[in-house]
C-alpha positions as CSV (number, residue, x, y, z in Angstrom):
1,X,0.0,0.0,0.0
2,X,1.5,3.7,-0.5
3,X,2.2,5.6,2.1
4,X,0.2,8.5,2.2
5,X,1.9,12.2,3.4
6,X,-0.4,13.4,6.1
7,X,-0.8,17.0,6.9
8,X,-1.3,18.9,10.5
9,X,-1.5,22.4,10.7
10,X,-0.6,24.5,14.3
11,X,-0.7,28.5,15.2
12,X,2.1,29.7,16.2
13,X,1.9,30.9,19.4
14,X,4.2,31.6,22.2
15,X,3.5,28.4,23.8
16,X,3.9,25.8,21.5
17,X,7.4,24.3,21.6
18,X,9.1,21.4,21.1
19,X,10.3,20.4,24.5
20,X,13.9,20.7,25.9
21,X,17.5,22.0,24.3
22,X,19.1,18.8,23.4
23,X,19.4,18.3,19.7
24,X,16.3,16.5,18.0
25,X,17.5,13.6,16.0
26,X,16.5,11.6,12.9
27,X,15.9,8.6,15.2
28,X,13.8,10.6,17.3
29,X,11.6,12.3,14.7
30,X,11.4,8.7,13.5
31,X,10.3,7.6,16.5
32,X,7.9,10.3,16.7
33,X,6.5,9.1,13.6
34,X,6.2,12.9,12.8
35,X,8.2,16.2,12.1
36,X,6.6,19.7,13.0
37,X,7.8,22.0,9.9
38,X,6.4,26.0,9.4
39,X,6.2,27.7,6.1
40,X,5.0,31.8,5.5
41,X,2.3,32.9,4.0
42,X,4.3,33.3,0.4
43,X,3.1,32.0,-2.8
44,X,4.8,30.5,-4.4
45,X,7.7,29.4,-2.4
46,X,5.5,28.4,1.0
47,X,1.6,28.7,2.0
48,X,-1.2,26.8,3.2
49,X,-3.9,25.9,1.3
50,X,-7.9,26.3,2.1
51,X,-7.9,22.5,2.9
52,X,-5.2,23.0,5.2
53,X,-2.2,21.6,3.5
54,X,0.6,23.4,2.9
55,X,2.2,23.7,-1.0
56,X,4.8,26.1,-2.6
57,X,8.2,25.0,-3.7
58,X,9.3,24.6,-0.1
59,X,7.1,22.4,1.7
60,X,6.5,20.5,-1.5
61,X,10.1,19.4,-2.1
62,X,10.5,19.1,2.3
63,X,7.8,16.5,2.1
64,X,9.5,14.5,-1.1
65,X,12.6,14.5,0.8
66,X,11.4,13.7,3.9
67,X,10.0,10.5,2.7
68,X,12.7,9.2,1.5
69,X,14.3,9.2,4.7
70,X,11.6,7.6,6.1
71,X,9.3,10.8,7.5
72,X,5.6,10.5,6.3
73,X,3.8,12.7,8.5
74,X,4.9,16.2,8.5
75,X,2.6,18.8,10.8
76,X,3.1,22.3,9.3
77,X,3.2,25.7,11.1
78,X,2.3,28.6,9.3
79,X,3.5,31.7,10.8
80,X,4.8,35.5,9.1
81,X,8.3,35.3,7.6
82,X,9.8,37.8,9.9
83,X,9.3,34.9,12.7
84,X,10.7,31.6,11.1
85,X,14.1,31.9,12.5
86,X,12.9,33.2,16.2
87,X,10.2,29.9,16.1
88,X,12.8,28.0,15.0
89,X,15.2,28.8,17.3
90,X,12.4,28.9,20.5
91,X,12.3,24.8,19.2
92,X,8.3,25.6,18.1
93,X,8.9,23.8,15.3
94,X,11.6,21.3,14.0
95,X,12.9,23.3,10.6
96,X,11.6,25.9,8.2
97,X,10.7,25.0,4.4
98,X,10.2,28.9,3.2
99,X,12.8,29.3,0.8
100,X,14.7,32.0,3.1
101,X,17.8,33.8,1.6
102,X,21.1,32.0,3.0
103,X,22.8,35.0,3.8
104,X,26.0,35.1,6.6
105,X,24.1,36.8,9.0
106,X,21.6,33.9,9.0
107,X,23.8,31.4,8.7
108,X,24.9,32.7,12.4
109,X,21.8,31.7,13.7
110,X,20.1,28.6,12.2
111,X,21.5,25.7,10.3
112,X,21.1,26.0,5.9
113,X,20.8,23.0,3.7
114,X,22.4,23.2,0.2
115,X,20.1,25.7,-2.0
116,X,16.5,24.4,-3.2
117,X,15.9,27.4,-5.1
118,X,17.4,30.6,-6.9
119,X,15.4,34.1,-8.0
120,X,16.3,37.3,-8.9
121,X,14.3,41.0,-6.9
122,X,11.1,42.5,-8.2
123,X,9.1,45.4,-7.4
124,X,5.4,45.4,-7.7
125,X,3.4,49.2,-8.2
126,X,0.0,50.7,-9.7
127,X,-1.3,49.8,-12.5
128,X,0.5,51.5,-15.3
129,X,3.8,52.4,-13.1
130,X,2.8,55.8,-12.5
131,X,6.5,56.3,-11.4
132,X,8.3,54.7,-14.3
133,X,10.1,52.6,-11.4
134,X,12.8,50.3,-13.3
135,X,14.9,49.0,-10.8
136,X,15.7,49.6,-6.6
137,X,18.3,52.7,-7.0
138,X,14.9,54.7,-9.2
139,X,13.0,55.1,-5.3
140,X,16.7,56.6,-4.3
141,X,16.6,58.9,-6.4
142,X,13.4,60.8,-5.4
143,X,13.6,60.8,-1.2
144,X,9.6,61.5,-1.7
145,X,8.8,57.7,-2.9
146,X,7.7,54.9,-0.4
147,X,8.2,51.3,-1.2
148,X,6.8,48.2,1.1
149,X,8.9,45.3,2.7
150,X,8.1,42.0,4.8
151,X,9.0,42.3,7.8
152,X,12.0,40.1,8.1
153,X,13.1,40.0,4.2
154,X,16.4,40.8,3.4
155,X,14.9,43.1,0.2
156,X,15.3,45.9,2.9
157,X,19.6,45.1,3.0
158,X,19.5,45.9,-1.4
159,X,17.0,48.7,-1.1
160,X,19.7,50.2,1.7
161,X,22.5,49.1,-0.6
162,X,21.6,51.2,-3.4
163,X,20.6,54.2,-1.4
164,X,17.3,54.2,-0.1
165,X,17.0,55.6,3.2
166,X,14.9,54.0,6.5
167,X,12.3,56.5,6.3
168,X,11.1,55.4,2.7
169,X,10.4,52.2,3.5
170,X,7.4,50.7,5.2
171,X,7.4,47.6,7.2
172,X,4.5,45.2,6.9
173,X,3.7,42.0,7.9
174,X,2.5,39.7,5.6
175,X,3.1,39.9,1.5
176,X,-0.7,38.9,1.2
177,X,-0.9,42.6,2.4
178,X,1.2,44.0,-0.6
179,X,-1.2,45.2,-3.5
180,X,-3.6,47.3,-0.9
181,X,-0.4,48.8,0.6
182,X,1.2,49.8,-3.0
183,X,-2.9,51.1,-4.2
184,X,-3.2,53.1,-0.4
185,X,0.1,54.1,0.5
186,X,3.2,53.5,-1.0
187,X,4.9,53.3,-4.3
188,X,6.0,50.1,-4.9
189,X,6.7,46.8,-2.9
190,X,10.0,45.2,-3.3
191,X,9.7,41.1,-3.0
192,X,11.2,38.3,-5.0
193,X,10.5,38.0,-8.8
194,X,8.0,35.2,-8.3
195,X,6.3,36.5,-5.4
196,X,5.4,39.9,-7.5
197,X,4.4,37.9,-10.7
198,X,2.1,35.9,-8.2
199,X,0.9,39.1,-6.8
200,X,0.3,40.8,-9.8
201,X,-1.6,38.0,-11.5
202,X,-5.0,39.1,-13.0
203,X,-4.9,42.1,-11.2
204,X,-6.7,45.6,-12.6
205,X,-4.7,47.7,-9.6
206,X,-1.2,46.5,-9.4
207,X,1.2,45.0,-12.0
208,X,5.1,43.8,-12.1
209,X,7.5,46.2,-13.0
210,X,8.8,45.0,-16.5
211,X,11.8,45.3,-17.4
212,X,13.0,45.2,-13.9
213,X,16.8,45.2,-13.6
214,X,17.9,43.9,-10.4
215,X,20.3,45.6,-7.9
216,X,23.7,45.7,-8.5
217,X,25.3,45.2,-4.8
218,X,29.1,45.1,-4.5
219,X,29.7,45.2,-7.9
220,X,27.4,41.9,-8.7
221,X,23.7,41.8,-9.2
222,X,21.7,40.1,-6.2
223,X,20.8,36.8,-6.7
224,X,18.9,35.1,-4.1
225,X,19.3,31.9,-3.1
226,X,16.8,30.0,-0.8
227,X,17.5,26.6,1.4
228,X,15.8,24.8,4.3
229,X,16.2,25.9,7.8
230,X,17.6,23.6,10.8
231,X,18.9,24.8,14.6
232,X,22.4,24.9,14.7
233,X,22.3,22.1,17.5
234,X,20.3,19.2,15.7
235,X,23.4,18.8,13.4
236,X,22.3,15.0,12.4
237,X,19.0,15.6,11.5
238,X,20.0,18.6,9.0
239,X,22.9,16.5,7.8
240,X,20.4,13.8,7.2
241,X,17.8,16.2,5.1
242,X,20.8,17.1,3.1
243,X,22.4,14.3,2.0
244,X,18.3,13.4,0.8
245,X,18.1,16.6,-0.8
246,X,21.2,16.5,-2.8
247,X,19.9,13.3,-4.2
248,X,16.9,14.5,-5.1
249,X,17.5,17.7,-6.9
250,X,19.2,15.0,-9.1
251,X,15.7,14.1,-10.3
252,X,13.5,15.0,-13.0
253,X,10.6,14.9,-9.6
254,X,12.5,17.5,-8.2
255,X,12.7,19.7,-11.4
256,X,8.8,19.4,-11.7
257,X,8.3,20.6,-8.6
258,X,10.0,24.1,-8.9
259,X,8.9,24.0,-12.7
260,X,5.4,23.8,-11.5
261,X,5.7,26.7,-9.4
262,X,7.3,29.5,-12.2
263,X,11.0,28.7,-11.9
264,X,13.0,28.9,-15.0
265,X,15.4,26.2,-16.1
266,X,18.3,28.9,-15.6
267,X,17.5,29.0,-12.1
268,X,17.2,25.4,-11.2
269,X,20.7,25.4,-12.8
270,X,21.8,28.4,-10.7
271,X,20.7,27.0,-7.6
272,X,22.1,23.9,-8.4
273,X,25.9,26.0,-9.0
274,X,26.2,27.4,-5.3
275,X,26.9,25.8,-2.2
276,X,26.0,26.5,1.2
277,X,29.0,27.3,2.4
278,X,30.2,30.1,0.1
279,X,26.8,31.6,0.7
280,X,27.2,31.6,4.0
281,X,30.6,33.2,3.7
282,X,29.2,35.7,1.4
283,X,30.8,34.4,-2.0
């Protein structure tokens, strides 16, 4: 009979936890018969669905991996991006499938997996680009322009980068809350490629700013790169999800996956290039 891949979905709140500091381990989860994951609210790269399960190019490609190392229940956690690493940390959930940037300064604080995923910056504005925004460094130009960021997104390091100053740019909390934000009170929002085509799709208020030229940082243009999530203790159990992953992006299954979701060829290709640990040392 074939296994089915069940699904639970938790709140996040601030009592839910995962018990004491030791590191969780793959013999453990096993015996568990379960693993608690969390995901944002980010089409397409993490979200739950109105059934309750989760999808997007994280959780979707967690779960695949997951069962084949033997993991066939996964309960999911949805919570806002800006709190993945925090929960994680706190032990609230086991390891985050959200397709997070591995940057150095996260790579301080939670454990990354070998990149699942690569996309380039986007902004998203009114209908018709009332600005003629092309790129980041156009909002720096003109102190009066406000552009939108999720709280926690490392889009706010580029816009900074290229000159954009703190009181331009507005904090919220979830990306769902982008196009009313750009129609009520800013100019643009600044997300990931795929998240502002996803939010611009079949809209009549909001649209993607194209040709969009990504930010040129330190001489190269940003690239983003997005892995899973693990605490630095529970060494085994990331090295474990790895070693699966690794496999799998060796798959035509695994290219489906990201395919499904908007990803280009070039990108599974460019993801596929990197390793974790020049990312996490800023290469």
């Amino acid at each position: 009979m074939k296994t089915m891949i069940k699904y639970g979905v938790a709140i996040l709140t601030l009592a839910v936890g995962i018990g004491g500091a030791q590191a969780l381990t793959l013999e453990e989860v096993k015996s568990n018969g379960y693993i608690q994951g969390a995901t944002a609210n980010e089409v397409p790269y993490g979200y739950m669905k109105e059934d309750g399960s989760a999808a997007g190019i994280g959780p979707d490609v967690a779960v695949a991996v997951l069962k084949r190392m033997g993991i066939d229940e996964v309960n999911w956690t949805v919570t806002p991006f800006g709190t993945l690493i925090p929960g994680l940390k706190a032990r609230r959930f086991a390891f985050a499938a959200a397709e997070q940037n591995i940057s150095p300064e996260r790579c301080k604080q939670v454990a990354f997996t070998e990149p699942n995923s690569s996309y380039g910056e986007g902004l998203l504005v009114k209908k018709g680009n009332p600005k003629k925004l092309t790129t980041y460094a156009d909002i720096a130009k003109d102190p009066s322009l406000k552009v939108a960021v999720v709280s926690g997104a490392n889009n706010i390091d580029f816009l900074r980068a290229v000159g954009v100053k703190d009181s331009q740019i507005v904090i919220i909390q979830a990306n769902a809350d982008a196009p009313s934000t750009v129609q009520s009170r800013v100019d643009a929002y600044a997300a990931t490629e795929l998240t502002v085509s996803k939010l611009a799709e079949g809209s009549q208020n909001v649209e993607q700013v194209k040709p969009f030229t990504d930010p040129v940082v330190e001489g190269k243009p940003v690239r983003n790169y997005g892995g899973f999530a693990f605490r630095l203790e529970d060494k085994e159990l990331h090295d474990a999800f790895n070693k699966a992953l690794v496999e799998f992006r060796k798959t035509e299954d695994y290219k489906k996956i990201l395919m499904s979701y908007g990803l280009s060829e070039e990108s599974i290709k460019a993801a596929a290039g990197k390793n974790v640990a020049d990312l996490c040392a800023g290469k």
